[in-house]
VONU-872564 format. One record per residue (C-alpha): residue number from 0; x, y, z. Coordinates in Angstrom, 3 decimals. Layout:
BEGIN
(NUM, (X, Y, Z));
...
END
This chain:
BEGIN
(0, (39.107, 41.749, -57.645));
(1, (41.865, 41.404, -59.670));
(2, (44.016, 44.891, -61.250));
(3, (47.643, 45.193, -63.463));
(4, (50.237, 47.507, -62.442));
(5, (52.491, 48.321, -64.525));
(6, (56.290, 46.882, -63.457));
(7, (59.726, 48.689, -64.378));
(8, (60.529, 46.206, -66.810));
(9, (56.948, 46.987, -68.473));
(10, (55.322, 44.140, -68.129));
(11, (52.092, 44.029, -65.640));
(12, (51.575, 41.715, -62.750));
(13, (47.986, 41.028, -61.658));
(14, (47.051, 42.731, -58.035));
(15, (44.859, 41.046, -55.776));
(16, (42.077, 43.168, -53.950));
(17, (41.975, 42.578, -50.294));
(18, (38.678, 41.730, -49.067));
(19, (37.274, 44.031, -46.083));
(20, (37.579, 41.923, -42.864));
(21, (34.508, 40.865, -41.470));
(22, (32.740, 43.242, -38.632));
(23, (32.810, 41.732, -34.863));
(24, (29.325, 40.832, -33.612));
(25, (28.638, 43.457, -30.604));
(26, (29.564, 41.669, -27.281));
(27, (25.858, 42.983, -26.150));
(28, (24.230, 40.574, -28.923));
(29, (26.784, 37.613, -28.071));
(30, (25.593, 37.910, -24.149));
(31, (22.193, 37.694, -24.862));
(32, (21.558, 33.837, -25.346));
(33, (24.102, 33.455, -22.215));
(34, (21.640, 34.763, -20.125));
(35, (18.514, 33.338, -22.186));
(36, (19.911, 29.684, -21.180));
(37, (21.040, 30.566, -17.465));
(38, (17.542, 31.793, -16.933));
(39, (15.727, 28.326, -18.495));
(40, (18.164, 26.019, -16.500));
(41, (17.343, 27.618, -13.306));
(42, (13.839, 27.354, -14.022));
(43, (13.341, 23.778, -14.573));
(44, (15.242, 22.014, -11.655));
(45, (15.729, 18.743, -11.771));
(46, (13.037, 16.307, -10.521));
(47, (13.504, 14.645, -7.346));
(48, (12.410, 10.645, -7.473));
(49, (9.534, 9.720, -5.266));
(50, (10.996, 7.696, -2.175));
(51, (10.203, 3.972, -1.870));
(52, (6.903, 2.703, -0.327));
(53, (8.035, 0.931, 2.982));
(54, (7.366, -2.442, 3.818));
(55, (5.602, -1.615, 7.093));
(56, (3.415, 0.611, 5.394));
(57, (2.458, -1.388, 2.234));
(58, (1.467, -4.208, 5.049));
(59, (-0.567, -1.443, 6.495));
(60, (-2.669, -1.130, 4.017));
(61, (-3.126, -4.460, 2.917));
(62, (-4.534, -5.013, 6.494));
(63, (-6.286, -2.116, 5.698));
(64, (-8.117, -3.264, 2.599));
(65, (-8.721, -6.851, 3.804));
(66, (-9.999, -5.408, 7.072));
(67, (-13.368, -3.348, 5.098));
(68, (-13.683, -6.322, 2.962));
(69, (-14.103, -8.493, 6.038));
(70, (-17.051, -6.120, 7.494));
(71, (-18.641, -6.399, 4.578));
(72, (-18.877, -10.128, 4.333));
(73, (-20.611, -9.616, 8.106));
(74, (-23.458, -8.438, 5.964));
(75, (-23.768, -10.838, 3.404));
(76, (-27.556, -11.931, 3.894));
(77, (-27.033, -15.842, 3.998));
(78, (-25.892, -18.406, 6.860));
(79, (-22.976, -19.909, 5.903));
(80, (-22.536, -17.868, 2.671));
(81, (-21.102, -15.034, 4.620));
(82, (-18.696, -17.351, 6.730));
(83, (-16.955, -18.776, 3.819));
(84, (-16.694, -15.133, 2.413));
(85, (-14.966, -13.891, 5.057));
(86, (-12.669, -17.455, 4.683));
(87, (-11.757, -16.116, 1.389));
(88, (-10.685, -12.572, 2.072));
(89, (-8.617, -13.688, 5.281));
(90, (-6.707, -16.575, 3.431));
(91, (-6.252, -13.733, 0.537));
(92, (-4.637, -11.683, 3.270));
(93, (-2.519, -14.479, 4.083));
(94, (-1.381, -14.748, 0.673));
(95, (-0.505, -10.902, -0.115));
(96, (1.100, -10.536, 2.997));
(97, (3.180, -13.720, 2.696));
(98, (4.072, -12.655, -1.148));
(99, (5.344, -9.108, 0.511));
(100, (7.782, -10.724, 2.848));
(101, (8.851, -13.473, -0.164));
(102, (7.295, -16.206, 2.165));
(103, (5.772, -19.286, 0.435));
(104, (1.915, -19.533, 0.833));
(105, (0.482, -22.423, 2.559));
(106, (-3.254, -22.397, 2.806));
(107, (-3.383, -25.640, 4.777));
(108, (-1.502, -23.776, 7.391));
(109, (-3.291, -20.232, 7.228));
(110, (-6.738, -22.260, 7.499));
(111, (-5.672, -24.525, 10.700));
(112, (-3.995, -21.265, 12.164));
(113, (-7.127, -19.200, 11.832));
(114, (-9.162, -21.581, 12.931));
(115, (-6.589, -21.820, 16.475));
(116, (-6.850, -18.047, 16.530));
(117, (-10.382, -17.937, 16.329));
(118, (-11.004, -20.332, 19.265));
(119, (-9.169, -17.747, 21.628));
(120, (-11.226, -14.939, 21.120));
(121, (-14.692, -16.423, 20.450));
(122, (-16.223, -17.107, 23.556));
(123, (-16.402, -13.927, 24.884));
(124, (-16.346, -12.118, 21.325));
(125, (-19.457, -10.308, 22.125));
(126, (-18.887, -9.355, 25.488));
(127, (-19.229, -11.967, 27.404));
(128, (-22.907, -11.950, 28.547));
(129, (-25.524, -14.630, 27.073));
(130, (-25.667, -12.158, 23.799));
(131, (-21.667, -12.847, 23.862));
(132, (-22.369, -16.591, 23.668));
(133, (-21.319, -17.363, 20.214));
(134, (-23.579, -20.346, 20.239));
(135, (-26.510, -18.369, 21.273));
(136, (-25.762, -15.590, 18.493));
(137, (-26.024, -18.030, 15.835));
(138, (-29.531, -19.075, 17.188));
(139, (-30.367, -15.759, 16.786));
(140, (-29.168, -15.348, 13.370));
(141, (-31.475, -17.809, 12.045));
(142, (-34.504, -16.388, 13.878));
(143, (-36.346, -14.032, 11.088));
(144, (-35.865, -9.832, 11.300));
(145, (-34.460, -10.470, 14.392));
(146, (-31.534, -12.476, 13.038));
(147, (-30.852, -9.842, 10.437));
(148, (-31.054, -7.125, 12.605));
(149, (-28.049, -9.223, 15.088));
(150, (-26.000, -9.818, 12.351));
(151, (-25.690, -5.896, 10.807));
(152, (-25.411, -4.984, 14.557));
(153, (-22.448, -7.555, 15.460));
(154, (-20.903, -9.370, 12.612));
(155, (-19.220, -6.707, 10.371));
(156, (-17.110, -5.238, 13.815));
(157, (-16.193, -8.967, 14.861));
(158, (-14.957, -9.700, 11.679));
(159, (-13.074, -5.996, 11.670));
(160, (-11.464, -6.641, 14.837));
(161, (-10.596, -10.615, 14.135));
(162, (-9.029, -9.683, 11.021));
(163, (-7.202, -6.867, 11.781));
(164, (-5.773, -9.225, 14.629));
(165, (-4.574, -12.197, 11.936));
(166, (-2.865, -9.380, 10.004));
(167, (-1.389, -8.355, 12.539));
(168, (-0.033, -11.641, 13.832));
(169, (1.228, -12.761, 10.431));
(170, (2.837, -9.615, 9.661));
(171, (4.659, -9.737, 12.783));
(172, (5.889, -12.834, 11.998));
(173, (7.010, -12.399, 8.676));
(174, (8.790, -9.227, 9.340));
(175, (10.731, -11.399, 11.955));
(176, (12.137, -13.889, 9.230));
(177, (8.912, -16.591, 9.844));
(178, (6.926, -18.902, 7.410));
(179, (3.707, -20.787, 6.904));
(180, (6.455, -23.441, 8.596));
(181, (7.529, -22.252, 11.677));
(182, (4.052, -20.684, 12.597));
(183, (3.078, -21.473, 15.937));
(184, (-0.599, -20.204, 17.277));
(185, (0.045, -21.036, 20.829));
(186, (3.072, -18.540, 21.081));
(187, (1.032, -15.539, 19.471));
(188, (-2.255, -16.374, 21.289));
(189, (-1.388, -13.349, 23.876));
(190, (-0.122, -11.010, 21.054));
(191, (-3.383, -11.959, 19.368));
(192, (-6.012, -10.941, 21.344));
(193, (-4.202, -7.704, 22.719));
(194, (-4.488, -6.771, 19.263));
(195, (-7.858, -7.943, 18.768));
(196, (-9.635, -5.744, 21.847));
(197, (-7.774, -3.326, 20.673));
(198, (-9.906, -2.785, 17.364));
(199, (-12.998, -3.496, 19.656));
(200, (-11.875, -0.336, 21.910));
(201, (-11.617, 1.822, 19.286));
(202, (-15.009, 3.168, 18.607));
(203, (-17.438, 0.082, 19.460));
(204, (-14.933, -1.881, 16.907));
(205, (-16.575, 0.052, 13.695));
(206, (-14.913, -0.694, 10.537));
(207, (-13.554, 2.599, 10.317));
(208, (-11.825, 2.179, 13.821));
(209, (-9.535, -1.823, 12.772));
(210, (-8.426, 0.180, 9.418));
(211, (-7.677, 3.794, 11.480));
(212, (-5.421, 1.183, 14.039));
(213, (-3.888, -0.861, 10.893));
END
């Protein structure tokens, strides 16, 4: 706002009004938000990243998983059907536990060395009586009701136990710095079947007891 006053020599100069100064915010309403935001960063912390899956363990249960699928090829209903089955899920083992260590897959090799591995442990597989005759099981497998009823009763815990076993083995190995290569089955034959009677111990060598040992 703008006023004259008069002046000695009579003339008037304009007067500027000078504007109220501006009243301080109270310090109490100023403090508020301080706390408002102390409170809300102290109640969302930070999240913590989930720790890395080990090797060991992812191996674990890739045994694991190839181990149940292996029992139930044991019941697959057909002679020769169920064989090549359980061909397929132990070369697939193979693979995923070769791709885990970055080995190269060779299923020439993983064939001939299951086949080696297999020739330790079958002769006695079943206990060594003339039931554990291999040869004489598979008579009895083609033999009608009875052969059905010998198969659901032996086949799903041999291939448990033989599996877990060759996952075992191979793991081993690759952990160690090993390929398809340098795989030799006659220096793992004794490694082989301590870990194959060990799935038989456990429980009769159920299903359940090869994937509670992997």
């Amino acid at each position: 706002m703008v006023s004259e006053k008069e002046t000695p020599g009579g003339k008037a100069k304009p007067e500027t009004a000078v504007a109220p100064a501006p009243t301080p915010a109270p310090e109490a309403v100023t403090a508020a938000p301080e706390t408002t935001t102390a409170s809300t960063s102290e109640a969302a912390p930070e999240a913590t990243p989930a720790a890395p899956v080990s090797t060991e363990a992812q191996a674990a249960e890739i045994i694991r998983k190839h181990v149940l699928l292996s029992a139930a090829a044991g019941v697959i209903p057909l002679n020769f059907v169920d064989t090549a089955a359980l061909a397929v899920v132990q070369l697939r083992l193979l693979k995923e536990l070769s791709e885990l260590h970055g080995v190269d897959f060779r299923g020439d090799i993983g064939r001939s060395a299951v086949g080696t591995l297999f020739a330790t442990v079958a002769p006695t597989a079943l206990g060594g009586s003339l039931l554990g005759s291999m040869a004489f099981n598979m008579a009895l497998r083609s033999v009608p009701v009875i052969g059905t009823v010998t198969r659901l009763a032996t086949q799903p815990a041999f291939n448990s136990a033989f599996t877990y076993a060759l996952g075992k083995v191979f793991q081993q190995h690759f952990a160690s710095g090993g390929t398809f290569l340098t795989f030799q089955p006659e220096k793992v034959k004794t490694y082989f079947r301590e870990k194959f009677e060990e799935a038989r111990r456990r429980k009769g060598a159920t299903p359940e007891a090869a994937t509670a040992a992997a």
